[in-house]
N, C-alpha and C positions, 0 to 999 in steps of 0.2 A: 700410426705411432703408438706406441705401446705404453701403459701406463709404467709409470717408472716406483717402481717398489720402495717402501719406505726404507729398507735397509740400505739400498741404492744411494737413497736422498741423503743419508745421514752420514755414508760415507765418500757419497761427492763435495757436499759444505767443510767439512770437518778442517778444511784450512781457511777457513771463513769463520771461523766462532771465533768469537771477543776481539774480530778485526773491529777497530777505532773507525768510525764513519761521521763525516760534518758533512751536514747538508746545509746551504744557502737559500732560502727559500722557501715561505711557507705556504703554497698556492697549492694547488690537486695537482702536480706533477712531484715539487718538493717531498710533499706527505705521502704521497705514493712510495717515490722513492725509500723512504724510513721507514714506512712499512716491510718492504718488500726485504731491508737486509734488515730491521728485526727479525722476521720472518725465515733469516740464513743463520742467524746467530748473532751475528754483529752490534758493539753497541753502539747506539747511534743518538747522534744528537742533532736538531733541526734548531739553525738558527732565522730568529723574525726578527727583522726590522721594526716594523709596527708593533702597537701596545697592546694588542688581543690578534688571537686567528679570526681574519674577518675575512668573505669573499669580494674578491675586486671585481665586479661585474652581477648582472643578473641572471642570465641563465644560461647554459652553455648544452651542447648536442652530443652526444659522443656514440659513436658507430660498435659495431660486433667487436674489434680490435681491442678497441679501451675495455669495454666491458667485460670480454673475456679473462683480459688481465686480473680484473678484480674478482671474476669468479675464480682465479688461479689463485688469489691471494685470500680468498675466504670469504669475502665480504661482498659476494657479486651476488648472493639473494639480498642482504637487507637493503643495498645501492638501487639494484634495479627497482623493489619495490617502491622507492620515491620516484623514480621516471615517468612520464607519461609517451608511449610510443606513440610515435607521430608518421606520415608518410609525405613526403615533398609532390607540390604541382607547380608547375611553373607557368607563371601567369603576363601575356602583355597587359597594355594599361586601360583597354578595352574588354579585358577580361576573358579572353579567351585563353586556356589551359593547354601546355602542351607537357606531355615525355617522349625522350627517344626512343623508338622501335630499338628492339632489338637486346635489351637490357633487363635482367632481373627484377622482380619485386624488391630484395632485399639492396638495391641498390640504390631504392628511394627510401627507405626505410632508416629512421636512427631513434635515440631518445632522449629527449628532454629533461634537464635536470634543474632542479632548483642550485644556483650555486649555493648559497649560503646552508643549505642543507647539506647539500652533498661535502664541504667542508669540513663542518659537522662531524658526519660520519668521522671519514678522514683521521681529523685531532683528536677522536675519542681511538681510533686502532693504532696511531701513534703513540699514544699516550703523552697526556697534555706532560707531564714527569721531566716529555725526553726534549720538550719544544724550550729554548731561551730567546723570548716576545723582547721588545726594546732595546734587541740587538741586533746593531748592523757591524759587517764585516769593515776593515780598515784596509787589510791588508794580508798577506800569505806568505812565507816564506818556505821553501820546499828543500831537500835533502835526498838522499839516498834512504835514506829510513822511514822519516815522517813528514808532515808536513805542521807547521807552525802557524795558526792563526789567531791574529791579533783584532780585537772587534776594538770601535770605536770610545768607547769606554775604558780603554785599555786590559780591559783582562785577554788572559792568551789560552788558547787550546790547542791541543796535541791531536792527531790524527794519525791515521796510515793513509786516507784515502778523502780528499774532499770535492763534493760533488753541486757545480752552480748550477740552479734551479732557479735564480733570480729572475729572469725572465729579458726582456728584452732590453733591458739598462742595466743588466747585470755587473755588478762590481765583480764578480772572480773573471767572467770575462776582459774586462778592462782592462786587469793586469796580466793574464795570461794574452790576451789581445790587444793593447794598449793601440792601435791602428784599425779598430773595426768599432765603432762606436755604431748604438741603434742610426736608422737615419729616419727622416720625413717620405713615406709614401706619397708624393708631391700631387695636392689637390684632392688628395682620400681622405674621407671626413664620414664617422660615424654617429647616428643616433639612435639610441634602446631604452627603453623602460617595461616592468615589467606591473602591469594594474589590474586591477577587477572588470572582467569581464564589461559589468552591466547588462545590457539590453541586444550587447553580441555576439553573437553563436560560431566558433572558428571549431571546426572538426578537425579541420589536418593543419599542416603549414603550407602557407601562402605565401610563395612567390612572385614578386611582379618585377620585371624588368620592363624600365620604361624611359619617357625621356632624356635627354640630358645626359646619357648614362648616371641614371638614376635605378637605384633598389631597393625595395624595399620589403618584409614580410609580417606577418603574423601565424603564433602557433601556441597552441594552448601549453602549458606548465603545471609544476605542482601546487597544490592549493586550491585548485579552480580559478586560476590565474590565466593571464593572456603575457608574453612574451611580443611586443613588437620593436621594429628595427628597420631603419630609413638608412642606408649609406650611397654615397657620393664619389664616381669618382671625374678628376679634371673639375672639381669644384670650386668656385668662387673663393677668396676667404669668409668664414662665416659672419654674419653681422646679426645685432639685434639678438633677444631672450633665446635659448636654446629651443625653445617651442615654436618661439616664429621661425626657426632655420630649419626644424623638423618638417614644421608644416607647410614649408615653402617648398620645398623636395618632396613632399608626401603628394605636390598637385601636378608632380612629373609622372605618378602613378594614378590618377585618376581622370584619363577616359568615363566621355557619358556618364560619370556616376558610380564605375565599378569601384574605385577606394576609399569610397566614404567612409566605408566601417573603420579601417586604420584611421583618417581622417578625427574620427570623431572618438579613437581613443587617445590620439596625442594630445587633441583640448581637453579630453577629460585627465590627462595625465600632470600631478603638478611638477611645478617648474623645479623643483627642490631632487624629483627623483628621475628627474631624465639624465641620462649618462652619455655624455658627450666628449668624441674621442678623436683626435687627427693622428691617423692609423701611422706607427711607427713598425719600422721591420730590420731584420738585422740582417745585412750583406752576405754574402758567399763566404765561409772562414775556409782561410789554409790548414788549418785542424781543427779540434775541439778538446783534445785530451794533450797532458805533459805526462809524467812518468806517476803522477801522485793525483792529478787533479783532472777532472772531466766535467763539461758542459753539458747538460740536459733541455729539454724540452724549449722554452723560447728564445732561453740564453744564447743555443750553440742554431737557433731555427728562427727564430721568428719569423714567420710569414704577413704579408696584408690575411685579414681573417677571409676573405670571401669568399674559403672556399669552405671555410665553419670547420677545420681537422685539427688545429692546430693542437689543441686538450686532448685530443684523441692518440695522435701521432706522438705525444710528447709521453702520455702514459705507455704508450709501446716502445720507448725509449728505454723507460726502466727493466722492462723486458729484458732487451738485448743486454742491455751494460749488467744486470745479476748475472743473464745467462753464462756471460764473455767471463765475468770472474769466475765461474764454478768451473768454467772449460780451463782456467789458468791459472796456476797456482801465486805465478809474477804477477803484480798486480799491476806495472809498467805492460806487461807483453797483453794482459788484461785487458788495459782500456785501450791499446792498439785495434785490437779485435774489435772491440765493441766501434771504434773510430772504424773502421776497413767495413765495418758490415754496415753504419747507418748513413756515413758521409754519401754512399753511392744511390741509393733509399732516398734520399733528400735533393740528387740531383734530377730524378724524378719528380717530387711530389713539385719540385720550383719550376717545371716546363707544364703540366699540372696546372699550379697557379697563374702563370700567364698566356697560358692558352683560354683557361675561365674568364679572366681577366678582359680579354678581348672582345669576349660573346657581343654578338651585336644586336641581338634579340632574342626575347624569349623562347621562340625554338632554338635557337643556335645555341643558348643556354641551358638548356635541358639537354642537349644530346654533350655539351663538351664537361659540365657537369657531372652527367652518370658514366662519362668516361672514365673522368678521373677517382669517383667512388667504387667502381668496378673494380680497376685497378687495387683501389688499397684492401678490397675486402678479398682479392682473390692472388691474385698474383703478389701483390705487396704482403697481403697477411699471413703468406709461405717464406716471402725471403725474411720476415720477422721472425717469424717461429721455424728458421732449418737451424736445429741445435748439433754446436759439434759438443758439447758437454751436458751432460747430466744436469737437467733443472728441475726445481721443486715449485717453480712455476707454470710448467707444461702440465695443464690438463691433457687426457687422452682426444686427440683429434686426428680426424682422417686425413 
């Protein structure tokens, strides 16, 4: 692919300057998104719910895909330099390590990010300016021209173009889907916290599939931090402190003594910073786009996380949908596009996820695993990036 010249760039966007853009959502998909059409011209405004930009979780993974995005958008040296690269083993509860034959290095390979950093970043290339915190959306009202949005406080804003980023309970879904509510991953039950080390030494990430269908990992973070994570699925309901329900599933993973070390950072983790989650995911949609208005990353996806893409996949979303506008001047025939190229991308990654889903042990999990990260870094990461329009987020790649 050839780099695309700056005169190129300037006269592909040129009906994209000072397009009106509301983003829903102020998570690393939302912020992405803001970025990426300041970065067109557009001016944009990110609306939050919540009273500051704060990260919903601790630490999150994200593959060549997302990353590239962010070197596409400028900011893929100072991002990366907070990562710590990691490489996945997959472990039974006896400790024995398996990967599949047959599969790349860079198909265990991702990086680890501090959420609350990587955030961070994010709101500062947004600019805090463009972000309105302690607002939440009411309601939309759409046209032939613009779109009408009413936040709960009753002030109203004007748009050409509004984009939910909310995530898996998204209100602009609601009303443009009023029949597809998040549901319960029925028996899937998350827990993660992210502590000090101590007296434990994790080199890579650790995977252990075990009991119970039980899993769980460790893998080091930014800070000199440790990142661990117990999830459940066909789970009990959970009873008793979020530590005793960690650590009750952490002894699904310890065979003769191999998970002490997780063991004995969930006791040393307090009770106040364990994050405990009964995994919600959002249906198969009939669309994701109307003539003015388009779902993003967990809104229009939400997946059960297990297969750890979902940050990832959702930042290659922004991708598609700037591409799909620079390809169309309509910005109806626009999100068409961007809908035709990601809805079929998605009925993939969800045979993907319940093929993983199944894994019935740690080798069987390692080979259906690197299947599906193969897929997204090779064949998936071409039907991302085949541009039929002129983008200024196309880095030069082979």
């Amino acid at each position: 692919m050839q780099l695309i010249s700056k005169a190129m760039i300037n006269k592909s966007v040129k009906h994209l300057e000072d397009l009106r853009v509301i983003i829903v959502g102020g998570g690393l998909v939302g912020m992405t998104a803001a970025i990426a059409f300041k970065r067109l011209g557009a001016r944009v405004t990110l609306i939050e719910q919540a009273p500051e930009i704060r990260a919903a979780g601790t630490s999150i993974n994200l593959w060549k895909n997302a990353l590239d995005v962010f070197d596409d958008l400028g900011l893929g040296e100072q991002i990366r330099a907070t990562g710590v690269p990691l490489e996945t083993w997959f472990y039974d509860a006896a400790g024995k390590r398996y990967r599949a034959p047959g599969y790349d290095p860079e198909d265990y390979a991702f990086t680890l990010f501090s959420r609350p950093v990587l955030t961070n970043i994010l709101a500062d290339a947004v600019g805090r300016e463009n972000i309105m915190l302690n607002s939440k959306l009411a309601h939309f009202d759409e046209d032939a021209d613009r779109v009408t949005i009413t936040l709960t406080h009753g002030k109203q804003l004007q748009a050409d173009l509004l984009i939910g980023a909310d995530g898996v309970y998204s209100t602009v879904r609601r009303q443009l889907l009023p029949s597809y509510p998040a549901k319960e991953h029925k028996g899937h039950h998350v827990w993660r916290a992210v502590v000090a080390p101590g007296d434990e030494t994790v080199q890579n990430t650790i995977l252990t599939v075990g009991h119970n269908r039980t899993r769980g990992g460790l893998a080091r973070t930014a800070g000199n931090q440790v990142f661990w994570m117990i999830n459940q699925f066909n789970s009990e309901q959970p009873t008793g402190t979020k530590k005793e329900q960690a650590l009750r599933r952490a002894a699904n993973l310890n065979d003769a003594g191999w998970g002490d070390s997780l063991i004995r950072l969930i006791e040393a983790t307090p009770e106040d910073s364990i994050i405990f989650s009964q995994i919600m995911y959002v249906p198969e949609l009939p669309f994701w786009v109307s003539k003015r208005v388009a779902l993003v990353g967990d809104a229009a996806h939400g997946l059960s996380p297990h297969i750890a893409a979902g940050g990832a996949l959702g930042i290659e979303d922004i991708q598609v949908l700037t591409d799909s506008l620079i390809a169309e001047r309509d910005i109806s025939a626009a999100l068409k596009r961007y809908e035709a190229r990601r809805m079929p991308y998605f009925d993939i990654v969800r045979r993907f996820s319940n093929d993983v889903e199944q894994s019935a042990d740690s080798k069987d999990y390692a080979g259906r695993y690197a299947a599906f990260t193969h897929w997204m870094l090779n064949d998936g990461y071409k039907a991302a990036r085949t541009f039929n329009g002129l983008s200024p987020l196309v880095a030069s790649k082979a």
